[in-house]
C-alpha positions, 0 to 999 in steps of 0.5 A, a space after each residue: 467464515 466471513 466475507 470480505 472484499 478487497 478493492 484492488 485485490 488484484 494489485 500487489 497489497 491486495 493480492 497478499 492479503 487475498 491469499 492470507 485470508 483464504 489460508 484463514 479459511 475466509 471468503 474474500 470478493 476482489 474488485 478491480 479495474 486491471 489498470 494496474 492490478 494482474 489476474 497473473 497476480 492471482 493465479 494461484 488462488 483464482 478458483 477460490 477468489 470471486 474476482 469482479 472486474 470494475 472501477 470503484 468509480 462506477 458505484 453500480 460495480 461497488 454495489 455488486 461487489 459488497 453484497 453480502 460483505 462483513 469487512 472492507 480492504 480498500 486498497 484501490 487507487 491511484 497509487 503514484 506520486 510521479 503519475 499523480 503529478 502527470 493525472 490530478 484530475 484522475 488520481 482524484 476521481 480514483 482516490 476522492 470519488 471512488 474511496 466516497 463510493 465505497 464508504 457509502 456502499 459500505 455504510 448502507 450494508 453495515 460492513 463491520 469494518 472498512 480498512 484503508 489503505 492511506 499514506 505515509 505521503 500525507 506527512 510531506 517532508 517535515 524535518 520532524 522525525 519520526 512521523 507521528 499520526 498528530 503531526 500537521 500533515 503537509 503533502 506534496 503531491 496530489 497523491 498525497 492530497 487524495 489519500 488525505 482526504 480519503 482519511 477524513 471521509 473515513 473519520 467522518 463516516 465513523 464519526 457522522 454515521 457509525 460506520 467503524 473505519 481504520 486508515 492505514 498510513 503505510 510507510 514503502 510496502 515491499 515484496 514480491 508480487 510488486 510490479 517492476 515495469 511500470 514507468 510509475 514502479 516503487 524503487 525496490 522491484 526496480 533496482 531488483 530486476 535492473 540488477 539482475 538484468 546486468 542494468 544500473 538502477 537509477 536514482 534520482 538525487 544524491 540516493 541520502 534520501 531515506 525511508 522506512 521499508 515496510 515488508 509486505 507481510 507487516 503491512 497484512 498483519 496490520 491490516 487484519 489487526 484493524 479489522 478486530 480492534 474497536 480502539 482503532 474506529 476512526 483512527 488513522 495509525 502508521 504502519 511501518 517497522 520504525 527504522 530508515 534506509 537510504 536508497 544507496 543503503 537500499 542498493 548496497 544491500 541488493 547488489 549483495 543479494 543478487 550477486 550484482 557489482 553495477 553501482 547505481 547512476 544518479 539524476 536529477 531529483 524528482 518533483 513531490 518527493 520527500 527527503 526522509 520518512 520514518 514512522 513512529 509506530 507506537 499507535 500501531 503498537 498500543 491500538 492493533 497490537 501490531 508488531 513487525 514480523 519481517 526485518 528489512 534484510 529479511 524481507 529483501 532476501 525474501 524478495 529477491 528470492 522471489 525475483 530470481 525465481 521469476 521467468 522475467 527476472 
């Protein structure tokens, strides 16, 4: 058995890789602040997660959580592009500040391995197609930014202090658990619950623009590969499944799935979004072994499924 912590394990991501890892027969440590992660998050698994409540920002807290710790998942952050645009100054405090804090704290108890969790937001909006891990990145959003430079400090601490780290460029992660009542939301619990409450889900821009949906389970099992591949130290790889959707693809699927025959409403576009984004996952595929499991149309029937089964929805 191994221990590991999850930062932000109360989140959506982090709560998702809390339960794979106790099915494993693992010892998991969530830290988080609950400024955006919930303990309903982790109510099923409550009893079998030492949940400490802390900002990574706050180092003494980082120190208590990874006593004892073999492995890292850094999932904490300031994850919106649009709250990134309102909070730069704290969107860098969380991704910059707190990700060099858990590095450090990391480095100084040998961790045998420290993921993160970095961005398809870093490629910005080169035409180029798909995004490859060698391309110059060119962010658009502080958001962006932050999650950029967490992934040379990660290249760096390999690289200056053995510490074996891998940065995970995730491409629109989706599921259930994702929390749709945040002025900050992602677009697919979104459009799930507007739908499923007779509403219109709003787009922003003509609704061409596309991404690369990742399901929830493909973006775990990357995150467990990571910690077992020593091709991957010091690497930033792509975890997506290497297809694209528009988002009026997006709502064409989800009206079929809850029943719904609301057409989406249209505004203007939003400042630091990116047009298209479609990940080549090659070095996914060659350094992880990865592969993803769950489809798109499998991974939205799943999540709408466990939309509908919510009180809320």
């Amino acid at each position: 058995m191994a221990r590991y912590l999850i930062t932000g394990g109360a989140g959506f991501i982090g709560s998702h890789l809390a339960r794979t890892l106790l099915s494993l027969g693992e010892e998991v440590v969530v830290l988080d602040d609950l400024s955006t992660g919930k303990r309903e998050n982790l109510g099923d698994i409550k009893d079998r997660v030492k949940l400490i409540v802390g900002d990574i920002c706050d180092i003494g807290r980082v120190k208590e959580a990874m006593e004892g710790i073999d492995y890292v998942f850094h999932q904490a952050a300031v994850v919106s592009v649009p709250r990134s645009i309102d909070e730069p100054v704290r969107t860098n405090e969380v991704n910059v500040d707190g990700t060099l804090n858990c590095l450090l704290v990391a480095r100084d108890v040998k961790a045998k391995r420290f993921v993160f969790a970095a961005s398809s937001s870093a490629y910005g909006d080169s035409p180029k197609l798909p995004k490859h891990e060698d391309m110059t990145p060119r962010p658009l959003s502080p958001y962006g930014v932050s999650k950029l430079v967490g992934e040379m400090y990660c290249r760096v601490f390999y690289e200056v202090y053995g510490l074996p780290t891998v940065s995970l460029r995730y491409f629109n992660i989706f599921g259930p658990y994702q929390d749709p009542h945040s002025q900050y939301a992602a677009v697919v619990p979104i459009f799930i619950t507007r739908l499923l409450k007779g509403e219109s889900p709003q787009v922003f821009g003509d609704g061409e623009q596309s991404r690369d949906f990742t399901y929830i389970d493909n973006a775990v099992q990357a995150n467990l590969l990571a910690t077992r591949s020593d091709k991957a130290d010091g690497k930033t790889i792509n975890v997506a499944c290497g297809t694209q959707y528009t988002l009026n693809e997006l709502a064409k699927n989800l009206k079929r799935l809850t029943g719904s025959d609301i057409d989406p409403t249209h505004d203007e576009p939003r400042a630091g979004d990116i047009k298209h984004s479609l990940g080549d996952i090659s070095r996914a595929s060659s350094l992880l072994g990865y592969s993803p499991k769950i489809s798109f149309e499998e991974g939205l029937e799943r999540t709408v499924a466990w939309f509908k089964s919510r009180p809320a929805a």
